[in-house]
Backbone and ligand atoms as CSV (ligand in chain L), in Angstrom:
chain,resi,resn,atom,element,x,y,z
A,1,UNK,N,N,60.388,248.376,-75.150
A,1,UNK,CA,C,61.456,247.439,-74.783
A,1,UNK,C,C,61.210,246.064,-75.398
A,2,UNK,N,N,60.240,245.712,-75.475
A,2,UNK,CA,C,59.958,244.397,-75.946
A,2,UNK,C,C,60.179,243.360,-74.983
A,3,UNK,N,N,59.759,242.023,-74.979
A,3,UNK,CA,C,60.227,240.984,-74.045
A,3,UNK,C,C,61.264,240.369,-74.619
A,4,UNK,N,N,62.241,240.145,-73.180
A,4,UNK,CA,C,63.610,239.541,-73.635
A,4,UNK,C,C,63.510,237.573,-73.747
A,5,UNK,N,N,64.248,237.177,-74.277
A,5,UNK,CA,C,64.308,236.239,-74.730
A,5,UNK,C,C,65.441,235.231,-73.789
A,6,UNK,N,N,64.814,234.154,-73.048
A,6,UNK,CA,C,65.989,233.544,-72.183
A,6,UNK,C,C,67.005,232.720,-73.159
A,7,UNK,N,N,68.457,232.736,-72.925
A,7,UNK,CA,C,69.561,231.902,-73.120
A,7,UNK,C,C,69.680,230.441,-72.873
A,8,UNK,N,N,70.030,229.705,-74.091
A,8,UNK,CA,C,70.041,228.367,-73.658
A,8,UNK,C,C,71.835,228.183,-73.294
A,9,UNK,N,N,72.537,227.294,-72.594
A,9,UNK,CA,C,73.962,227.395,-72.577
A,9,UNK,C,C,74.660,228.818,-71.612
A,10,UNK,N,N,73.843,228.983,-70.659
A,10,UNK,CA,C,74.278,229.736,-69.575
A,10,UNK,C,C,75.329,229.577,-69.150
A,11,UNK,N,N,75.710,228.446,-69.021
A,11,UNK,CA,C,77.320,227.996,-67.929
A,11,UNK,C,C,78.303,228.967,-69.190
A,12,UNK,N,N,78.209,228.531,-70.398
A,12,UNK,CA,C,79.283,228.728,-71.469
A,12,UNK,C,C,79.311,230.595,-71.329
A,13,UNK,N,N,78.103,231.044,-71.725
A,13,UNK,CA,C,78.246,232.304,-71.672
A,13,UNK,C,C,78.798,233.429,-70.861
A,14,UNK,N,N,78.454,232.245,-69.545
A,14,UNK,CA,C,78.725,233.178,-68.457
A,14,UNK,C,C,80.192,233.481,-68.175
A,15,UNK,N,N,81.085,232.368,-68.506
A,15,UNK,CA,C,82.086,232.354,-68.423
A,15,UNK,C,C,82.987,233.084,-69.376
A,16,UNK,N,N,82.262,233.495,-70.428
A,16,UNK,CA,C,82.922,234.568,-71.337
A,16,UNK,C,C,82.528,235.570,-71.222
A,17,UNK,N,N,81.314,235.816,-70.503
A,17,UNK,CA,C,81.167,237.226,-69.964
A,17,UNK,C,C,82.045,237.582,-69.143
A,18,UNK,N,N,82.366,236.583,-67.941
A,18,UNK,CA,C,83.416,236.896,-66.886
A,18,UNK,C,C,84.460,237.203,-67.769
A,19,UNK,N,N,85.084,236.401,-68.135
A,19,UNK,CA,C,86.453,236.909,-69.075
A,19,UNK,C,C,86.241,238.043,-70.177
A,20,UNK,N,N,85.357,238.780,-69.938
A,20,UNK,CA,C,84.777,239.696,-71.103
A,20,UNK,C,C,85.001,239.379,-72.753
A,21,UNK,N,N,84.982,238.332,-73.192
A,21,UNK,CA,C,85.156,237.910,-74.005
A,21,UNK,C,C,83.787,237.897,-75.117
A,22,UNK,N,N,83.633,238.059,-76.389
A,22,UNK,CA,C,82.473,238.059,-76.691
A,22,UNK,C,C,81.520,236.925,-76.883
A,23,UNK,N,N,80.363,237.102,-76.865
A,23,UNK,CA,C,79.835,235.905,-76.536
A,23,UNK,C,C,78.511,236.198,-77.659
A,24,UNK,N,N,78.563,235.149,-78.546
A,24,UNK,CA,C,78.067,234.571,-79.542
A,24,UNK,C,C,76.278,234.955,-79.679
A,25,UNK,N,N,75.946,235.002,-80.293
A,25,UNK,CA,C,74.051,235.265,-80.529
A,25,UNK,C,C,73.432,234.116,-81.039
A,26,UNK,N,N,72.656,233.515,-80.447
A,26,UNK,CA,C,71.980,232.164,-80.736
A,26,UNK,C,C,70.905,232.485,-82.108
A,27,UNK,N,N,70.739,233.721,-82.785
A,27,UNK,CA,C,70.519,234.415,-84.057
A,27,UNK,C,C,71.653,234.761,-84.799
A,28,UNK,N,N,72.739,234.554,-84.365
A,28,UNK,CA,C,74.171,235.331,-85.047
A,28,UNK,C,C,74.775,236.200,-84.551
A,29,UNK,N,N,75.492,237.111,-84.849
A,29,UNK,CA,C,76.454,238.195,-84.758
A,29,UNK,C,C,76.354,237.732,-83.554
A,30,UNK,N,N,76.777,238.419,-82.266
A,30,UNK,CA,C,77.210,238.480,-81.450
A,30,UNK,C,C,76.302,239.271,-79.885
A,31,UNK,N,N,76.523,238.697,-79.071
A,31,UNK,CA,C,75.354,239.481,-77.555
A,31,UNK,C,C,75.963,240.785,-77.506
A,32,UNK,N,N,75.838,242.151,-77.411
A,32,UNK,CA,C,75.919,243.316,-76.405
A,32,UNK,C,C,75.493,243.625,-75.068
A,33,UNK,N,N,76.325,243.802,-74.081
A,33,UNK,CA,C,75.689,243.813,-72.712
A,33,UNK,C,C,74.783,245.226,-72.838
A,34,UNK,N,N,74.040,245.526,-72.624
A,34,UNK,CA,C,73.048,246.949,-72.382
A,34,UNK,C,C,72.809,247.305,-71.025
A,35,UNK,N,N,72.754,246.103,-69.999
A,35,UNK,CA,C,72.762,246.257,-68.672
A,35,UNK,C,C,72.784,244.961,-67.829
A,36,UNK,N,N,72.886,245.408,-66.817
A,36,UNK,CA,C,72.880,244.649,-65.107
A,36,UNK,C,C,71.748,245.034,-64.453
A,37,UNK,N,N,70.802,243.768,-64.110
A,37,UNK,CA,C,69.924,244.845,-63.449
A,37,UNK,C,C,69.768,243.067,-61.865
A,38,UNK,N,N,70.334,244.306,-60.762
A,38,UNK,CA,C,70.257,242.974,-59.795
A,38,UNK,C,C,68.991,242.553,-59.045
A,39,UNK,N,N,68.619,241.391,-58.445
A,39,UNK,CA,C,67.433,241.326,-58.060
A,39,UNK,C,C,67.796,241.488,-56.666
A,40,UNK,N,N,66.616,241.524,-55.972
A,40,UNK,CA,C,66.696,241.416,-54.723
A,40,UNK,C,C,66.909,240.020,-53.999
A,41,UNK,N,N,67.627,239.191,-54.483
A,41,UNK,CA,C,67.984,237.427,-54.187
A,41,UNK,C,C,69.394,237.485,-53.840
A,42,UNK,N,N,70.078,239.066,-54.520
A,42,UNK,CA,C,71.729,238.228,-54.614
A,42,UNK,C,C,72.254,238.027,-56.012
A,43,UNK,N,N,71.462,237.660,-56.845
A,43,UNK,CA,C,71.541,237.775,-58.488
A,43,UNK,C,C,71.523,238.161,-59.327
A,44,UNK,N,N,71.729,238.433,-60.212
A,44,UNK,CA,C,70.956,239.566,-61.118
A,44,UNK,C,C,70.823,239.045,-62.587
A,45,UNK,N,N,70.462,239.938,-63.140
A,45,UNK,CA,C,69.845,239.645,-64.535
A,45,UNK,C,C,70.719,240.339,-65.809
A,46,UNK,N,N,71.321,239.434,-66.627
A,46,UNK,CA,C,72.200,240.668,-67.594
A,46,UNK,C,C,71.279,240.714,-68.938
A,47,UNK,N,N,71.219,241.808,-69.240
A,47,UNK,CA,C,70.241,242.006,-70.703
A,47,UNK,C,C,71.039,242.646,-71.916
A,48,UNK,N,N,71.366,241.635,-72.944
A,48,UNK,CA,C,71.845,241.864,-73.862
A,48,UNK,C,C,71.118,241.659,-75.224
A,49,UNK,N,N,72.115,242.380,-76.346
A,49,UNK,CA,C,71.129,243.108,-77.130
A,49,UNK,C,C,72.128,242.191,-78.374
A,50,UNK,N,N,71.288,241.471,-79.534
A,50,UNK,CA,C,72.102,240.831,-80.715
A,50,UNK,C,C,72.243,241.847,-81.684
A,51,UNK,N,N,73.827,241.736,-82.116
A,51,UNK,CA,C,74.199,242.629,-82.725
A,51,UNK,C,C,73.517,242.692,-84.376
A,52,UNK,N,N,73.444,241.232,-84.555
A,52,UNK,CA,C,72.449,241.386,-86.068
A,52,UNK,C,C,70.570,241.557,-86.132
A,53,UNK,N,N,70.164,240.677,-85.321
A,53,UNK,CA,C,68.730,240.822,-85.228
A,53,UNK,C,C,68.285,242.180,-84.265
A,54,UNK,N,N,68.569,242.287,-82.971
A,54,UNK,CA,C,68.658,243.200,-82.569
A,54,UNK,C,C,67.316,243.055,-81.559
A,55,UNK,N,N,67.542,241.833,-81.255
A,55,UNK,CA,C,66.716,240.677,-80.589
A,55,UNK,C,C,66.936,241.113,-79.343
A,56,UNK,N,N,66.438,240.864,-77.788
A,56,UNK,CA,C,67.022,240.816,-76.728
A,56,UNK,C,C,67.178,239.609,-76.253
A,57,UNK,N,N,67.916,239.084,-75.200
A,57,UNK,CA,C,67.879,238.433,-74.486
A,57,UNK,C,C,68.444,238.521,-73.396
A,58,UNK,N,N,67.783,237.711,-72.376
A,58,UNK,CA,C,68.072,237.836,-70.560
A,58,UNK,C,C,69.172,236.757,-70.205
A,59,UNK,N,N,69.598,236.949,-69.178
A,59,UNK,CA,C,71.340,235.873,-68.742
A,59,UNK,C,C,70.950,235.582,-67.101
A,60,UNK,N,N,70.407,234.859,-66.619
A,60,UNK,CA,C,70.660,235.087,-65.269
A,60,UNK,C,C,72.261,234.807,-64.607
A,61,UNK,N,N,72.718,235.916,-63.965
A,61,UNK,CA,C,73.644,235.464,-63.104
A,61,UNK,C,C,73.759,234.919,-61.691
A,62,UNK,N,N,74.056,233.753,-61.301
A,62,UNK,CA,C,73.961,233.551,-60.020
A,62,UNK,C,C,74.685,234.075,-59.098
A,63,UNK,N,N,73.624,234.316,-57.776
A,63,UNK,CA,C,73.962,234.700,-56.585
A,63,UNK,C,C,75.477,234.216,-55.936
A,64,UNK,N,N,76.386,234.593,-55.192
A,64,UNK,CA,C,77.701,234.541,-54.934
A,64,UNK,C,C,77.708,233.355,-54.374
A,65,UNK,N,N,78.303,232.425,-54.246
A,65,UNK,CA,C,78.244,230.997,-53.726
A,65,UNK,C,C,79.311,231.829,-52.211
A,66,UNK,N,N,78.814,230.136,-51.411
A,66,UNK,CA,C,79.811,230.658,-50.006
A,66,UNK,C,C,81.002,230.637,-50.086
A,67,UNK,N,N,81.769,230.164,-50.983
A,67,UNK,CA,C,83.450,230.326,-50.911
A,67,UNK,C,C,83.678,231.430,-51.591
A,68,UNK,N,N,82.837,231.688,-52.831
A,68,UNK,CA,C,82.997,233.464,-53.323
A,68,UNK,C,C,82.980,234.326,-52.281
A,69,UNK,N,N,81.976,234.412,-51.039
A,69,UNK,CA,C,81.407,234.882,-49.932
A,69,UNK,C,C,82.511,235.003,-48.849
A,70,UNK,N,N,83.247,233.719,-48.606
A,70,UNK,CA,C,84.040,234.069,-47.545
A,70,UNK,C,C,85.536,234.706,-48.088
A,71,UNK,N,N,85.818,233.834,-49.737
A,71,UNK,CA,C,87.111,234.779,-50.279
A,71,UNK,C,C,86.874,236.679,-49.896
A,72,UNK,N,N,85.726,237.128,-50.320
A,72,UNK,CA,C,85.853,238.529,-49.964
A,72,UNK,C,C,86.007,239.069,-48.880
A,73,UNK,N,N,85.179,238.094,-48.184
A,73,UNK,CA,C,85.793,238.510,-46.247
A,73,UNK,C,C,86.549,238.000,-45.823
A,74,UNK,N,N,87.757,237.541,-46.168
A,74,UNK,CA,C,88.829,237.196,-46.076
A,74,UNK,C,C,89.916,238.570,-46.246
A,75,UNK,N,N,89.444,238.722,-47.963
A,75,UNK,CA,C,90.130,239.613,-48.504
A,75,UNK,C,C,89.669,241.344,-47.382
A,76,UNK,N,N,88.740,241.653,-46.864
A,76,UNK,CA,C,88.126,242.968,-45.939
A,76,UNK,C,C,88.978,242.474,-44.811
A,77,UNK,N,N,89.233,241.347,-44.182
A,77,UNK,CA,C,89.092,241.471,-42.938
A,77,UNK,C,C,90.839,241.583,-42.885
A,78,UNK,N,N,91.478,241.520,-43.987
A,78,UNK,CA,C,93.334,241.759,-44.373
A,78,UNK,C,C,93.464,242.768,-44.664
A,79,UNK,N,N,92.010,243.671,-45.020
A,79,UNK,CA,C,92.231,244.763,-44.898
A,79,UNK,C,C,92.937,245.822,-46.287
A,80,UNK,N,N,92.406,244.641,-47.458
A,80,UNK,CA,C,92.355,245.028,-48.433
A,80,UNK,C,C,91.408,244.993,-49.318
A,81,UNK,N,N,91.174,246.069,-50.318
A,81,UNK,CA,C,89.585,245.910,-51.188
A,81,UNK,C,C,89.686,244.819,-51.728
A,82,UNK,N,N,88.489,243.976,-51.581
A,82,UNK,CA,C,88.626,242.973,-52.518
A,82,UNK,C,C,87.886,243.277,-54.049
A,83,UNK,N,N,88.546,241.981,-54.879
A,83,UNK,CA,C,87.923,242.392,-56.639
A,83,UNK,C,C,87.341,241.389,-56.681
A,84,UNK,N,N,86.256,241.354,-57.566
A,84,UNK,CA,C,85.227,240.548,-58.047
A,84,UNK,C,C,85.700,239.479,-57.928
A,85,UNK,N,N,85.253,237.989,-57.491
A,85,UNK,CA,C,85.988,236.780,-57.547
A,85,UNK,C,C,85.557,236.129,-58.870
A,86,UNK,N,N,84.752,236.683,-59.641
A,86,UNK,CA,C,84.677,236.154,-61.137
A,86,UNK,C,C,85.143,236.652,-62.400
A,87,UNK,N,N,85.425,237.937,-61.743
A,87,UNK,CA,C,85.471,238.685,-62.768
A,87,UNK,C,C,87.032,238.936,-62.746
A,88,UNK,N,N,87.528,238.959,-61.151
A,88,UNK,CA,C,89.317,238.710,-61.013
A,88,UNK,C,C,89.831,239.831,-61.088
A,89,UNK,N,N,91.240,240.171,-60.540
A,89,UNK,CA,C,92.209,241.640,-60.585
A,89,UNK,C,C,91.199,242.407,-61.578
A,90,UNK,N,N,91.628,244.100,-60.650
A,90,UNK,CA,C,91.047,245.040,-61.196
A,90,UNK,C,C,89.689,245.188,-61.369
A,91,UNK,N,N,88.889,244.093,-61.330
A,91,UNK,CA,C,87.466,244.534,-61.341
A,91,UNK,C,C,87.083,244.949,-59.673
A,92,UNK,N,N,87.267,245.689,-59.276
A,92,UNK,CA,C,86.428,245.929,-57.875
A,92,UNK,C,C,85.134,246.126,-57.709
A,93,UNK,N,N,84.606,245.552,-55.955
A,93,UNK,CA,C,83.946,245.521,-55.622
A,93,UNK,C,C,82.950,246.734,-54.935
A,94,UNK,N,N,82.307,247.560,-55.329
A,94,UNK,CA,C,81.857,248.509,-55.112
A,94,UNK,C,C,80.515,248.682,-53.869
A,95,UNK,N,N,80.072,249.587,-53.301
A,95,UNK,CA,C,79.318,249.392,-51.984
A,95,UNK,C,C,78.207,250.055,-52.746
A,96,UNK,N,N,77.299,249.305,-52.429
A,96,UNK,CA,C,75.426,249.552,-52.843
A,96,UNK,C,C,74.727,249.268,-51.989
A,97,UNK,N,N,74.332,250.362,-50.692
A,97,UNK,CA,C,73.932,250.036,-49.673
A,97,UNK,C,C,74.468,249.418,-48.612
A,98,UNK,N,N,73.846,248.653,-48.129
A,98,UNK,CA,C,74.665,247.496,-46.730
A,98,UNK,C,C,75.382,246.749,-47.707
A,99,UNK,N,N,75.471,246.354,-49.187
A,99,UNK,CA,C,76.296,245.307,-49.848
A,99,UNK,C,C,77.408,245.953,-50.648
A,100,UNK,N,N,78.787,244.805,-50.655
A,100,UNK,CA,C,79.327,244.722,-51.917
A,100,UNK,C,C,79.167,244.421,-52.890
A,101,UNK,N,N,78.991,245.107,-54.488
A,101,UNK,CA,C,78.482,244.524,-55.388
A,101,UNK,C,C,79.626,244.648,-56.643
A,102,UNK,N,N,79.642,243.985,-57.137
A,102,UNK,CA,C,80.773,243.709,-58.383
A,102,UNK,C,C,79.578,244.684,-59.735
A,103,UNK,N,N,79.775,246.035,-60.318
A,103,UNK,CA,C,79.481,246.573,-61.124
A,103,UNK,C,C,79.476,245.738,-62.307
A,104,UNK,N,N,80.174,245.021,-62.779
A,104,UNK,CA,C,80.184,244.499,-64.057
A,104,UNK,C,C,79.235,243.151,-63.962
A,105,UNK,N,N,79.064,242.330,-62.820
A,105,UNK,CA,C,78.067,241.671,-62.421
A,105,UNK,C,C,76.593,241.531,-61.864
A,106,UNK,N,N,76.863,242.442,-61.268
A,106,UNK,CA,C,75.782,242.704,-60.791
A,106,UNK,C,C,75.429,242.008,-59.486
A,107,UNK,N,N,76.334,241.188,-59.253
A,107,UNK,CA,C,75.712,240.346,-58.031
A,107,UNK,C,C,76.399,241.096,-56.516
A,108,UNK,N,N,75.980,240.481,-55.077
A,108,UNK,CA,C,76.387,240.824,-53.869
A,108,UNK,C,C,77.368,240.000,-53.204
A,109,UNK,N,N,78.871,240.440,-52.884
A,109,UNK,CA,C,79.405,239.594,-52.682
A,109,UNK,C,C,80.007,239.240,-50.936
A,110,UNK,N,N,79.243,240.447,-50.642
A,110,UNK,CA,C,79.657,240.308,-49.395
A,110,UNK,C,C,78.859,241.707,-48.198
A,111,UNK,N,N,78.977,241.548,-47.172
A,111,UNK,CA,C,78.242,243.089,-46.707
A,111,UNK,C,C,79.563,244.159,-46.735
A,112,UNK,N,N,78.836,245.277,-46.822
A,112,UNK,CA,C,80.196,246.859,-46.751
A,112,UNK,C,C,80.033,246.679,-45.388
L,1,ZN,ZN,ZN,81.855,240.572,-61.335
């Protein structure tokens, strides 16, 4: 596997990850997501792969803030599934254990 390499400009990236948009390689070509891997905090870690060097590097994503937190239990307690609040319509929130977790994020957004 090799050791991954941390991201400078997190805020920028992250936000084109949310919008799935591609997001640039601080070597060139462009990041590939390869995975989500969440921690036990609430957060998780995205590990992407540069499309020219073929470099890795790590993304931390942050843990769900409390208005992300209460939008979803808002959205359960109306008694409808809620979708990722970053990721927006159509991405749903999927159950991993006692938590909701947004698949494409990786993070916990609320309890199942
Ligand atoms: Zn998400």
């Amino acid at each position: 596997m090799g050791e991954a390499l941390q991201l400078d400009s997190a805020k920028q990236l992250l936000k084109q990850y949310y919008a799935g948009q591609r997001m640039p390689s601080p070597s060139g070509g462009f990041l590939m997501p390869l995975g989500i891997r969440p921690t036990d905090k609430g957060s998780a870690v995205g590990i992407f792969e540069c499309s020219v060097s073929s470099l890795r590097y790590e993304l931390e994503i942050p843990k769900a803030t409390r208005t992300e937190r209460k939008k979803v239990k808002e959205e359960i307690e109306a008694g409808r599934d809620p979708d990722c609040p970053r990721h927006g319509p159509g991405t749903r929130l999927t159950r991993a254990g006692k938590q909701l977790v947004c698949r494409a994020c990786g993070v916990a957004y609320g309890k199942a």
